[in-house]
Structures are given as C-alpha cells and as structure tokens.
DSSP file (Angstrom, degrees, kcal/mol; ACC not computed):
  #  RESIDUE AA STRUCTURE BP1 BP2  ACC     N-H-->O    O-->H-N    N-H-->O    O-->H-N    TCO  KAPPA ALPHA  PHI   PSI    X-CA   Y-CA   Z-CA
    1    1 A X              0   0    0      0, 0.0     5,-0.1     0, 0.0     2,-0.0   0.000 360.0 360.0 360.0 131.7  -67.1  -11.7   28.8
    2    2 A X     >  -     0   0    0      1,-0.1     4,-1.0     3,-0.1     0, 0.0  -0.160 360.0 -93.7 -93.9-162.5  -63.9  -13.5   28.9
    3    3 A X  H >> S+     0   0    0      1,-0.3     3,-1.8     2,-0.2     4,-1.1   0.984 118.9  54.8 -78.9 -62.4  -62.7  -16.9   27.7
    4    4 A X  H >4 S+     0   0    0      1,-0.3     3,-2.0     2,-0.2    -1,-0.3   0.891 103.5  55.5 -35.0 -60.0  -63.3  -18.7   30.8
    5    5 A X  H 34 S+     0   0    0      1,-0.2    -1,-0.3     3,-0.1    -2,-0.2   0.554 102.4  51.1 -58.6 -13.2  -66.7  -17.7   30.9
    6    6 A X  H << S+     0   0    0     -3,-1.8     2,-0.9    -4,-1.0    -1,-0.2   0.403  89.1 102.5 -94.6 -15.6  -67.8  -19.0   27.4
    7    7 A X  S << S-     0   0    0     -3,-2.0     2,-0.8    -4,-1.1    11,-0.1  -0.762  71.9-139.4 -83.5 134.0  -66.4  -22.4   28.2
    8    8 A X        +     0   0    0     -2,-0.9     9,-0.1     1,-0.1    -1,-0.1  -0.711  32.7 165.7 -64.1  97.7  -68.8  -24.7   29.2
    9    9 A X        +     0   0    0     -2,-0.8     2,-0.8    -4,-0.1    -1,-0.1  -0.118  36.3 125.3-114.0  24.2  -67.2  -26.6   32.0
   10   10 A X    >   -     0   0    0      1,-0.1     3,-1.3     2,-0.0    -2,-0.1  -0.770  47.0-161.1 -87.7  93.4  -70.7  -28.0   32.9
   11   11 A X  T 3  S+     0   0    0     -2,-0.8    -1,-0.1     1,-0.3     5,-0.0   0.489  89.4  54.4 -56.4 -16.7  -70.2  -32.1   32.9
   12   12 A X  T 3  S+     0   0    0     -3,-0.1    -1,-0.3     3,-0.0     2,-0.2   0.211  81.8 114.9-105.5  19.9  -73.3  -32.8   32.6
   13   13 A X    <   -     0   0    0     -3,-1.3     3,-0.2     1,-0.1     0, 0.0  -0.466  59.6-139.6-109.0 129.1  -73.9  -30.7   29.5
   14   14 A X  S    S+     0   0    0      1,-0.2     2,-0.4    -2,-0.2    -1,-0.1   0.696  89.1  23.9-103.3  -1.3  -74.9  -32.6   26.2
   15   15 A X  S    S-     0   0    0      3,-0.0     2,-0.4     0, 0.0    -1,-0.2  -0.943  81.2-131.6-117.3 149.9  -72.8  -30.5   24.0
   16   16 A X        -     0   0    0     -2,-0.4    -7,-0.1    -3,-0.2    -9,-0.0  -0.732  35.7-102.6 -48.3 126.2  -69.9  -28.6   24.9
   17   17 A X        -     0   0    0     -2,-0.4     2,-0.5    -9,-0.1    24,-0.1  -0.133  31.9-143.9 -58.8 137.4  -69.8  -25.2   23.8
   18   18 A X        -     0   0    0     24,-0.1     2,-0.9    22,-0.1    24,-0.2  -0.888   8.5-132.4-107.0 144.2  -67.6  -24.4   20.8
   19   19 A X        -     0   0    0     22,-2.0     2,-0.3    -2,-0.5   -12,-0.0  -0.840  27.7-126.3 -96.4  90.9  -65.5  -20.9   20.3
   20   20 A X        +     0   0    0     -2,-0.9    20,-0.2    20,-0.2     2,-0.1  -0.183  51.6 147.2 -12.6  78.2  -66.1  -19.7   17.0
   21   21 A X        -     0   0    0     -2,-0.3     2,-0.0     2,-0.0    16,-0.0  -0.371  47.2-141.5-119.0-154.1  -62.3  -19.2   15.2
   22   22 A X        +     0   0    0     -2,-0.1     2,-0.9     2,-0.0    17,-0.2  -0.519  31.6 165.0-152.1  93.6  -60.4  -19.2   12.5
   23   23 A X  E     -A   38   0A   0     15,-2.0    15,-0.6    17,-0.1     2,-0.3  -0.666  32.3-135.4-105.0  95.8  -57.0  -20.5   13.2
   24   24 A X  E     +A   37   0A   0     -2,-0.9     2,-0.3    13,-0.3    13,-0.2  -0.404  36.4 164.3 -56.2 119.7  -54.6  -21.6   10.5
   25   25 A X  E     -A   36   0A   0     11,-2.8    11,-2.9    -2,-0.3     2,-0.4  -0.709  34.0-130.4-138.2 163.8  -52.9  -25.1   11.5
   26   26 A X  E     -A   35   0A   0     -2,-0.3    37,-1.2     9,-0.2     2,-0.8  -0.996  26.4-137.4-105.8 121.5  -51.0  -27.6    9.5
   27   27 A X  E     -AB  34  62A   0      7,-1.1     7,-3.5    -2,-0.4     2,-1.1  -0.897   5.4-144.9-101.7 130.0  -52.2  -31.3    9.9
   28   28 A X  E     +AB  33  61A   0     33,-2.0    33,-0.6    -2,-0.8     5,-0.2  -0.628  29.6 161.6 -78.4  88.8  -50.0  -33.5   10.2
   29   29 A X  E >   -A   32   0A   0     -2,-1.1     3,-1.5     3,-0.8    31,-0.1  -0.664  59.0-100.7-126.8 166.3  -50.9  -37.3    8.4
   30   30 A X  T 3  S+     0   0    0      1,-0.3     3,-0.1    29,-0.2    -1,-0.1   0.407 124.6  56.9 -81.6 -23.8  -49.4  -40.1    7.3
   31   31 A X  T 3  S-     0   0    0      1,-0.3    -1,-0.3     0, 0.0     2,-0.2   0.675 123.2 -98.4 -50.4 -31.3  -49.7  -38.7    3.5
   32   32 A X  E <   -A   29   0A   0     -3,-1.5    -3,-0.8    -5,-0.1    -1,-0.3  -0.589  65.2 -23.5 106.7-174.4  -47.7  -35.6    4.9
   33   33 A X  E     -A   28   0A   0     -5,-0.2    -5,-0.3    -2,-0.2     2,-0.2  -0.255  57.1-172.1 -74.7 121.0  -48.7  -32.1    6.1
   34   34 A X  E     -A   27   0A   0     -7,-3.5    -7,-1.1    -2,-0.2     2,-0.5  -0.696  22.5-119.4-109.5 166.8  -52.1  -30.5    5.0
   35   35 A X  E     +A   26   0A   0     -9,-0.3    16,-0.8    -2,-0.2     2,-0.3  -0.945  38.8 155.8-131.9 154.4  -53.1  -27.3    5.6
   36   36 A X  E     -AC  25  50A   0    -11,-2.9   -11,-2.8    -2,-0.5     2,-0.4  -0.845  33.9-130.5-148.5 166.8  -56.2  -26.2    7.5
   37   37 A X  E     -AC  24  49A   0     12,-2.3    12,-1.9    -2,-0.3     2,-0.5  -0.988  29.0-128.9-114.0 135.3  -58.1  -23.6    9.5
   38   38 A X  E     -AC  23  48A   0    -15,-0.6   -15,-2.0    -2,-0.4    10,-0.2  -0.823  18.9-171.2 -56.3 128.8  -60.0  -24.5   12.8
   39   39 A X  E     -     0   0A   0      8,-1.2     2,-0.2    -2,-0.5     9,-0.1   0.588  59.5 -12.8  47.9-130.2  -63.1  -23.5   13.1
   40   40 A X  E     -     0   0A   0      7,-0.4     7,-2.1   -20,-0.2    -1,-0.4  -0.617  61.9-173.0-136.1-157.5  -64.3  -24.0   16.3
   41   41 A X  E     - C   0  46A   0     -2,-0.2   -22,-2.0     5,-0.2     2,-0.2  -0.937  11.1-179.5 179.8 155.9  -62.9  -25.6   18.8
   42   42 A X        -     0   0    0      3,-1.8   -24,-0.1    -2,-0.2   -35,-0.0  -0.680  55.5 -84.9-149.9-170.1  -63.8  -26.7   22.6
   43   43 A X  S    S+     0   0    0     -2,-0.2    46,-1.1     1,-0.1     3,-0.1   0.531 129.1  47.0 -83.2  -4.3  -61.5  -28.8   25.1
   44   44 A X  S    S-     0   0    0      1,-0.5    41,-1.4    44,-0.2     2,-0.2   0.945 123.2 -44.4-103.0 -50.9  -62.6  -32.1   23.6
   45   45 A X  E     - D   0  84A   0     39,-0.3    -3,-1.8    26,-0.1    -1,-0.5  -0.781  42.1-121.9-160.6-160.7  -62.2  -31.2   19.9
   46   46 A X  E     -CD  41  83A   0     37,-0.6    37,-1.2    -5,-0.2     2,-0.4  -0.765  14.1-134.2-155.0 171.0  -62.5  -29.2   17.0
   47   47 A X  E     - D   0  82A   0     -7,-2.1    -8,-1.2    -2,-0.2    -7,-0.4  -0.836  37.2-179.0-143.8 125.1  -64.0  -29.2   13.3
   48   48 A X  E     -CD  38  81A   0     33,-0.9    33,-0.5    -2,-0.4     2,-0.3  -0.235  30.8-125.6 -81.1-173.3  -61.7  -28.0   10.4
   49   49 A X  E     -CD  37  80A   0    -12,-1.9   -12,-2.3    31,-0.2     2,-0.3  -0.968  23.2-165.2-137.0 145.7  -61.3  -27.3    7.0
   50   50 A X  E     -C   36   0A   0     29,-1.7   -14,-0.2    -2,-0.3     3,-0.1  -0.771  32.1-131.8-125.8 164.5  -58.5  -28.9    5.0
   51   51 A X  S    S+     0   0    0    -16,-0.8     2,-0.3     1,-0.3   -15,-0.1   0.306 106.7  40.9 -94.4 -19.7  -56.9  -27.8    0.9
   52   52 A X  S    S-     0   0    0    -17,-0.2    -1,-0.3    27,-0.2   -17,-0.0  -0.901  95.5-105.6-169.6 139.1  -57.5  -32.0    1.0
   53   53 A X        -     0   0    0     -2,-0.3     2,-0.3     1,-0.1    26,-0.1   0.510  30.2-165.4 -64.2 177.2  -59.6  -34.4    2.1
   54   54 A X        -     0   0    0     24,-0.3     2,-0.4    -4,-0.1    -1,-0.1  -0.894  20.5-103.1-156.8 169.1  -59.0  -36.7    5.1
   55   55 A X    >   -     0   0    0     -2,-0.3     3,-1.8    20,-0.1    18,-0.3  -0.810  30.0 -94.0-139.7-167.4  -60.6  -39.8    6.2
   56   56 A X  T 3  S+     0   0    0     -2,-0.4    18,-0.1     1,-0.3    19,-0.0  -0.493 109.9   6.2 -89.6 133.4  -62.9  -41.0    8.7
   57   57 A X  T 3  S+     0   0    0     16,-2.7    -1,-0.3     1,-0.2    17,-0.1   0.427  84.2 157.3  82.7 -15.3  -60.9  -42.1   11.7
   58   58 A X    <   -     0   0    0     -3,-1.8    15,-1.8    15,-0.1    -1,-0.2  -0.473  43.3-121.6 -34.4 118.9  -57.6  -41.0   10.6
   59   59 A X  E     + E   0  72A   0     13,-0.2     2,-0.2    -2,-0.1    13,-0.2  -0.464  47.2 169.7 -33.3 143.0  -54.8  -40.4   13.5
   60   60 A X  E     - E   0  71A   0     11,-2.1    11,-3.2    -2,-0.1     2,-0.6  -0.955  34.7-139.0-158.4 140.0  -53.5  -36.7   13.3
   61   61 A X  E     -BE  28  70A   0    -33,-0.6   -33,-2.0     9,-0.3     2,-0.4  -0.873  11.9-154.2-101.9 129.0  -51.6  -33.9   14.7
   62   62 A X  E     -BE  27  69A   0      7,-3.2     7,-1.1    -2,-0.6     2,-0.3  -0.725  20.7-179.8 -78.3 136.0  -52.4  -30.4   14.7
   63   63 A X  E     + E   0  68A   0    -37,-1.2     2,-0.5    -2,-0.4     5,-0.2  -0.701  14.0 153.1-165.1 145.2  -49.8  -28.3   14.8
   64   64 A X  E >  S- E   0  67A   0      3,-2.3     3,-2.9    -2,-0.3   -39,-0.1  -0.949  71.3  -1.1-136.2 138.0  -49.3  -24.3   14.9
   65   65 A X  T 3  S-     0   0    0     -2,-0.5    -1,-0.1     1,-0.3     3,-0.1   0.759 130.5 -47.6  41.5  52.3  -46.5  -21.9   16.3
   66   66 A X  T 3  S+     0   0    0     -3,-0.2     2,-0.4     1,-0.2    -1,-0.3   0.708 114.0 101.1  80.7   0.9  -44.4  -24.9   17.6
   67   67 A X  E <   -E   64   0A   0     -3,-2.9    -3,-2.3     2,-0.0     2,-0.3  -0.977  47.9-166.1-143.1 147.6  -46.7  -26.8   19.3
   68   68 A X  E     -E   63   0A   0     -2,-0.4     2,-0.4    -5,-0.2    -5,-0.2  -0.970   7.6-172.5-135.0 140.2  -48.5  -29.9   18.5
   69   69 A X  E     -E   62   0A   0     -7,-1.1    -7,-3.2    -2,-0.3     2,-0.5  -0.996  19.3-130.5-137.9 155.6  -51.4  -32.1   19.5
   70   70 A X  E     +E   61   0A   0     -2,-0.4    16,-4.9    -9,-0.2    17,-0.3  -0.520  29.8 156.0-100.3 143.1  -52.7  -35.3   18.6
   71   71 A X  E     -E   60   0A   0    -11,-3.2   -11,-2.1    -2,-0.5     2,-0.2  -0.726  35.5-128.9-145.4-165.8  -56.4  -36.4   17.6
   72   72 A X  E     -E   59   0A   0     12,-0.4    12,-2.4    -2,-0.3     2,-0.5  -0.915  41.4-106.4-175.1 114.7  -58.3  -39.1   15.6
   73   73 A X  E     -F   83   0A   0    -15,-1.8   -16,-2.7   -18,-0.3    10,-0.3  -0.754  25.2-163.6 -82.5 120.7  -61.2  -37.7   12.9
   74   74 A X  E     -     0   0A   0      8,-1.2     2,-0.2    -2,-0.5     9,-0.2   0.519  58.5 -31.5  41.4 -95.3  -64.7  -38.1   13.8
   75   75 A X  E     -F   82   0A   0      7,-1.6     7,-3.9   -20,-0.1    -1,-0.3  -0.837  57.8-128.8 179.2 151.8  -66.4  -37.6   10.8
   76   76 A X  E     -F   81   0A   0      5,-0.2     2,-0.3    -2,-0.2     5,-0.3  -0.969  18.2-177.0-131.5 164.0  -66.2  -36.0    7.8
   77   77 A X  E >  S-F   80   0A   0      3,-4.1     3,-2.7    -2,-0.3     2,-0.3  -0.954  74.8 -73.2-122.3 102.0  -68.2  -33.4    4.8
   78   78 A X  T 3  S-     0   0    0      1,-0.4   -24,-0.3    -2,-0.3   -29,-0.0  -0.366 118.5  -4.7  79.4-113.4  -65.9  -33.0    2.1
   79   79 A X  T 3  S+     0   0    0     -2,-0.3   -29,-1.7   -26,-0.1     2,-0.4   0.382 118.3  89.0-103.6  -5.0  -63.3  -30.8    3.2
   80   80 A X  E <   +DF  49  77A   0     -3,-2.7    -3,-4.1   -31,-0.2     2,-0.3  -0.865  58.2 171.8-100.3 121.1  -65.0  -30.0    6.6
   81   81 A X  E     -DF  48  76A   0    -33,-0.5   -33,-0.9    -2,-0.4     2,-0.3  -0.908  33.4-133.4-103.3 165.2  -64.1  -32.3    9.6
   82   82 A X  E     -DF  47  75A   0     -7,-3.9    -7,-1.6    -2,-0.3    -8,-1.2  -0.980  19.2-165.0-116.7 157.5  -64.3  -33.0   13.0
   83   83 A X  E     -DF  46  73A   0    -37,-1.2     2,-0.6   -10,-0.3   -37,-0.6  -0.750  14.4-148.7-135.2 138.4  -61.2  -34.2   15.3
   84   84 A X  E     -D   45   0A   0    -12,-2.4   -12,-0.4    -2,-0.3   -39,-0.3  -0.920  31.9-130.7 -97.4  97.1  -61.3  -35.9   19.0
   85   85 A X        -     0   0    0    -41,-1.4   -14,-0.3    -2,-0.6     3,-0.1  -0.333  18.1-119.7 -49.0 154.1  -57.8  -34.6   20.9
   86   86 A X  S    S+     0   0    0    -16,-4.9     2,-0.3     1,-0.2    -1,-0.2   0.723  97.9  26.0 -32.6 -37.9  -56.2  -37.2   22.2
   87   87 A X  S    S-     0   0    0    -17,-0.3    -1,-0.2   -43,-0.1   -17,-0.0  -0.993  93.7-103.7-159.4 121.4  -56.4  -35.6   25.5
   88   88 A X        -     0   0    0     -2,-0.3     2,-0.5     1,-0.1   -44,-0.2  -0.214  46.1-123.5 -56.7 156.5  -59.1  -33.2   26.7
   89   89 A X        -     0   0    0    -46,-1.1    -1,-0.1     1,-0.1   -44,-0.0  -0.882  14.2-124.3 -99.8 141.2  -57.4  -29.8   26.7
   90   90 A X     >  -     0   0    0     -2,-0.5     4,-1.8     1,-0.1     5,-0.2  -0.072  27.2-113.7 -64.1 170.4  -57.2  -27.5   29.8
   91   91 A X  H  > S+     0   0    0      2,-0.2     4,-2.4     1,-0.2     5,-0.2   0.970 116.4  61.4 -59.9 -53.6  -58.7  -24.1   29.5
   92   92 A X  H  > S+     0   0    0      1,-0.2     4,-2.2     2,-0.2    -1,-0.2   0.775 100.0  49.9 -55.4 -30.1  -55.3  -22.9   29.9
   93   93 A X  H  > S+     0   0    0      2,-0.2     4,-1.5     3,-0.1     5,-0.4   0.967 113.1  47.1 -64.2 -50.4  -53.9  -24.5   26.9
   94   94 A X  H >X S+     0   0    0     -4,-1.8     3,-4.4     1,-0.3     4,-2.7   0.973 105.0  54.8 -65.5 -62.8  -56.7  -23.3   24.7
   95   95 A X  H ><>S+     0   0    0     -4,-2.4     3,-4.2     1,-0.3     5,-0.6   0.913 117.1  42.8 -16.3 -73.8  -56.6  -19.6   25.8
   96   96 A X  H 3<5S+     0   0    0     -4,-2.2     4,-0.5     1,-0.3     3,-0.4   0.739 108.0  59.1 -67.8   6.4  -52.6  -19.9   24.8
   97   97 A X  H <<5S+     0   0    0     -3,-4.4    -1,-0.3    -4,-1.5    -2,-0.2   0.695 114.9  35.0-100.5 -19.0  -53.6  -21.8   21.7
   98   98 A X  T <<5S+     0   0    0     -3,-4.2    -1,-0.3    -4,-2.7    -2,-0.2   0.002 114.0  55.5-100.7  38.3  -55.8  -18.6   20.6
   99   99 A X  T   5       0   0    0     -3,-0.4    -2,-0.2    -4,-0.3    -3,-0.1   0.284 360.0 360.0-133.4 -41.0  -53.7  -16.2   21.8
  100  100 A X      <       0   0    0     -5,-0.6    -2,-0.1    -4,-0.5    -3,-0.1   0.724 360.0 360.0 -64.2 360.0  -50.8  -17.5   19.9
C-alpha cells in the first residue's frame, strides 16, 4: 500500500491517521537547537521525543536535511511531545520529508 493511501485525507475524520517513524530532526528554540526523533507524524502535526524537555506552547522549528518548518507544542509527557505545523502539510511534502 503506498503513502498516499495510508493518509487519511477524510475531513470529516476525528483523528487523522499518523505514519509510524522515526526521523531524527533538530528543534530549533529560543534556548537553541535540541535534538529529537519524530515519531509519527500526519499533515497537521507530529509527536516527538527530545534529549530535553520543552514547554507547553512553545514556538518551534523542525528542521532536517536543509529544510525547516515551523509549529507551536501542544502538550507535553516528559520528553515526549506533540507539535501543531504552522501550516498543514501537503502529502507531497511529507512523502519528501520521509524519503529524505
């Protein structure tokens, strides 16, 4: 089954489906750069793990292989959050953002 097919592009949908990864990312805050894995991850957001804690509401950038996007934390457990992007991501972005 491919990538397309696992996204849950159903709007009416009370969760969005998440893709099970593990992506190593850097976050970028106002402390300086942490480092983290995604997760999962969907077009809306994501939930990480961070080497150091973060707080609730925070502005942030993700950012991996040159490329960056910006979110705002959720909520958090401990070292596990979750992130709102700024801006929903297209399919196409995410595909190249696991691919990378």
């Amino acid at each position: 089954m491919g990538l397309a097919a696992l996204m849950n592009t159903n709007q009416e949908a009370r969760r969005e489906r998440r893709l099970k990864v593990f992506l190593p990312v850097s976050v970028i805050r106002e402390g300086g750069p942490v480092r983290a894995h995604i997760l999962d991850i969907s077009n809306k957001g994501a939930r990480l793990h961070a080497t150091e804690l973060v707080n609730h509401r925070e502005k942030l950038a993700l950012e991996w292989e040159g490329r960056s996007i910006g979110a705002r934390v959720a909520w958090v457990r401990g070292k596990r959050f979750g992130i709102l992007f700024d801006q929903l991501l297209t399919n196409n972005q995410l595909v190249a953002m696991l691919a990378a």
